[in-house]
C-alpha atoms as an extended CHARMM CRD file, in Angstrom:
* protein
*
        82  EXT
         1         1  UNK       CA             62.6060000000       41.4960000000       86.3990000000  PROA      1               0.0000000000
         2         2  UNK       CA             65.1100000000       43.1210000000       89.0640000000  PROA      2               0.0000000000
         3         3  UNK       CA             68.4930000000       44.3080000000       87.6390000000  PROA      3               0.0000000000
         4         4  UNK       CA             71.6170000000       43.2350000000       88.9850000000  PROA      4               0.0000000000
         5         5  UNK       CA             70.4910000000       40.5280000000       90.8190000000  PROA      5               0.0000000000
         6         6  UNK       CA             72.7310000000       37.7220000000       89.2940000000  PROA      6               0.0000000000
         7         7  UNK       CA             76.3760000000       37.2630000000       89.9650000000  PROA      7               0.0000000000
         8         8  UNK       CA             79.3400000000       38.3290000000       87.8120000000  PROA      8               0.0000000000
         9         9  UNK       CA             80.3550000000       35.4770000000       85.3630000000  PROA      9               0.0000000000
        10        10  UNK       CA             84.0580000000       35.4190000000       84.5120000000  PROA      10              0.0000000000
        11        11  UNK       CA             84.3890000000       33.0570000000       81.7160000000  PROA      11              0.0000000000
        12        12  UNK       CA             88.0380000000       33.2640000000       81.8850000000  PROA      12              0.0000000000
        13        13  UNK       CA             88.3150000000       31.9370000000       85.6280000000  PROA      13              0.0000000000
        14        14  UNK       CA             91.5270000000       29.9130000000       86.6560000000  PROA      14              0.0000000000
        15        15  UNK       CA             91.2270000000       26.9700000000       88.2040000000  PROA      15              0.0000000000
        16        16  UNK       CA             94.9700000000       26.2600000000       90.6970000000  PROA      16              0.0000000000
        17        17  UNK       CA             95.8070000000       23.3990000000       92.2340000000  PROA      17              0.0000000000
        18        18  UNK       CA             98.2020000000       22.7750000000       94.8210000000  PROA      18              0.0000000000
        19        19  UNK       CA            100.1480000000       21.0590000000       92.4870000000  PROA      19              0.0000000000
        20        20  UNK       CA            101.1520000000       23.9150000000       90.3710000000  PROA      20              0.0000000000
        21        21  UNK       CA             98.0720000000       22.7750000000       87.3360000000  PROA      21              0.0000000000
        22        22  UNK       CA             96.3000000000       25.5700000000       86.5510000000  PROA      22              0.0000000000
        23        23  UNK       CA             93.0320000000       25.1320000000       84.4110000000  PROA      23              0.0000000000
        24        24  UNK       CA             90.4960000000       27.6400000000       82.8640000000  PROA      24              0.0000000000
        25        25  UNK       CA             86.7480000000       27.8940000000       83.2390000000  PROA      25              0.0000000000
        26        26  UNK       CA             84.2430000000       29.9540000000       83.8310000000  PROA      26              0.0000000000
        27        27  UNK       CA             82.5810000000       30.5340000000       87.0330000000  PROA      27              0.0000000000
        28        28  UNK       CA             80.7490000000       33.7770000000       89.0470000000  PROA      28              0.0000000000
        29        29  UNK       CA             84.7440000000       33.5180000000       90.7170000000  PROA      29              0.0000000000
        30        30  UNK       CA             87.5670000000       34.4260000000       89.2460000000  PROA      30              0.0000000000
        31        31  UNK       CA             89.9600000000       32.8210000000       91.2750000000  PROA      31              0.0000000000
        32        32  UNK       CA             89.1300000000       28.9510000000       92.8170000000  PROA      32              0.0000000000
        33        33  UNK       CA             92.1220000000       26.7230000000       94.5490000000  PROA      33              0.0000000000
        34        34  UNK       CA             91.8210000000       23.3850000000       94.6860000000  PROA      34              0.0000000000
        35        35  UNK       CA             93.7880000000       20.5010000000       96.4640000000  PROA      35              0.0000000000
        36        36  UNK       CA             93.6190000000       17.7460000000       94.2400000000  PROA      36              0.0000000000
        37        37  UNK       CA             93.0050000000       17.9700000000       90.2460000000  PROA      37              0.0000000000
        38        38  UNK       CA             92.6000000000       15.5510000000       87.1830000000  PROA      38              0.0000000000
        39        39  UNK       CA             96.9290000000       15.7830000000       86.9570000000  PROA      39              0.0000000000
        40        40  UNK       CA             97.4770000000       14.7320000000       90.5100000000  PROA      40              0.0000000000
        41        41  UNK       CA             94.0340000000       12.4890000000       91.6280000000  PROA      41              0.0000000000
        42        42  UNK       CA             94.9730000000        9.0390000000       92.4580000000  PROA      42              0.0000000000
        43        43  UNK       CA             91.9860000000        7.7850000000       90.3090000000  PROA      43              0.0000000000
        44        44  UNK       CA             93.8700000000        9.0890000000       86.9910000000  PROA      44              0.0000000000
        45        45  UNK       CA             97.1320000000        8.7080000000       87.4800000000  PROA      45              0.0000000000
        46        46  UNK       CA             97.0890000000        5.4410000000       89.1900000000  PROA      46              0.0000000000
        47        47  UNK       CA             99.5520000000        6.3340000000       91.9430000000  PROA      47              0.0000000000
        48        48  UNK       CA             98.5350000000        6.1510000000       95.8140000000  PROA      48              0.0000000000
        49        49  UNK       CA             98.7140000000        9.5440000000       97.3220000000  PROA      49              0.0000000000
        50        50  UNK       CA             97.6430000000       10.4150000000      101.1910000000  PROA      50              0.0000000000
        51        51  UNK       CA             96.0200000000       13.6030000000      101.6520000000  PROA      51              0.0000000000
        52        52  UNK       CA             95.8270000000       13.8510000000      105.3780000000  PROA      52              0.0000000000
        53        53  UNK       CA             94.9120000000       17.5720000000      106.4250000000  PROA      53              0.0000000000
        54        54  UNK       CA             94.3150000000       16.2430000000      110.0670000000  PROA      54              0.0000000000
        55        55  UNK       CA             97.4120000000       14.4450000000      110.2880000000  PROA      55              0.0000000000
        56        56  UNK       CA             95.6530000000       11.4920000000      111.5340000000  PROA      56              0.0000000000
        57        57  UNK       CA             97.6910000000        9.4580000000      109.1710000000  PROA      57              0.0000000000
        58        58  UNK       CA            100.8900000000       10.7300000000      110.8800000000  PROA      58              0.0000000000
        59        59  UNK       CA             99.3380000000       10.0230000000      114.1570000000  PROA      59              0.0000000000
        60        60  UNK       CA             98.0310000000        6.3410000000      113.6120000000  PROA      60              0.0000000000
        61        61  UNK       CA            101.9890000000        5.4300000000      112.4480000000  PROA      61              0.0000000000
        62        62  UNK       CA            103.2560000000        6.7900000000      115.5560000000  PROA      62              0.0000000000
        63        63  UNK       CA            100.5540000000        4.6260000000      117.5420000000  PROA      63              0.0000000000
        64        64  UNK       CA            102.0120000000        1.4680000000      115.8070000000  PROA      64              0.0000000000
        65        65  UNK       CA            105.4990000000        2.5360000000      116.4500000000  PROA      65              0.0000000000
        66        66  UNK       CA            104.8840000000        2.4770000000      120.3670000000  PROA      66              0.0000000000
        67        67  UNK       CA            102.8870000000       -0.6640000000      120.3200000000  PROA      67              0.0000000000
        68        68  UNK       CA            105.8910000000       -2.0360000000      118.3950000000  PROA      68              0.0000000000
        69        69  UNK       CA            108.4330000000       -1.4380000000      121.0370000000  PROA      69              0.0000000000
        70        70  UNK       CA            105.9970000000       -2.0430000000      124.0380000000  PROA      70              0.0000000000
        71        71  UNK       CA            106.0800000000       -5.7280000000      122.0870000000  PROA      71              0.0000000000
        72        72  UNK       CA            109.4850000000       -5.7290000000      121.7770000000  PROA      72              0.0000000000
        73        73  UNK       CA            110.0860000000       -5.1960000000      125.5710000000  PROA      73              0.0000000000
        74        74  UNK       CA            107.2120000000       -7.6380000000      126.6540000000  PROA      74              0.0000000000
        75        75  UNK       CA            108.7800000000      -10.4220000000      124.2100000000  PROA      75              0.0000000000
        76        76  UNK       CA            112.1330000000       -9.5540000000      125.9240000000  PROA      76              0.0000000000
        77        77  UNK       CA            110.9070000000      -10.8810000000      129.6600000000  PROA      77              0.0000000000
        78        78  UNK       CA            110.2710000000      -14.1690000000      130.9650000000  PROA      78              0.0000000000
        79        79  UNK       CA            106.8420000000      -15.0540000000      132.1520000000  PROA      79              0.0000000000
        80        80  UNK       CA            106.6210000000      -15.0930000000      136.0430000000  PROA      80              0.0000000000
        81        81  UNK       CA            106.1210000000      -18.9270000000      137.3360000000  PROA      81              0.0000000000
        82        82  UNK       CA            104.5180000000      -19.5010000000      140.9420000000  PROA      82              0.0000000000
């Protein structure tokens, strides 16, 4: 069998999240970061939270916002008779 062919293990590895949790493991890195954990996941702690990295989210609302007022100004005229 070849030496050195696996991977360091760290068994001490810290798990981070971007909400500040920090977890221990081990893992062949010693360092992960992660953007959603057990403490913050909407599944666990029942709460609705929007992660939108694309800003698509932001985006769509501004969409609505402009369709809004276009339907305010529409509503505003009266129809053309002939």
């Amino acid at each position: 069998m070849k030496k050195d062919t696996h991977p360091t293990y760290y068994p001490d590895a810290k798990i981070i999240c971007a909400c500040g949790n920090t977890l221990t493991t081990g893992s062949t890195l010693k360092e992960i970061r992660v953007e959603i954990c057990s403490k913050c996941h909407p599944f666990f702690t029942g709460k609705q939270k929007l992660v939108d990295t694309a800003k698509r989210v932001d985006r769509f609302k501004k969409l609505m916002e402009k369709r809004e007022e276009i339907r305010k100004k529409v509503k505003g005229k009266s129809p053309k008779k002939s």
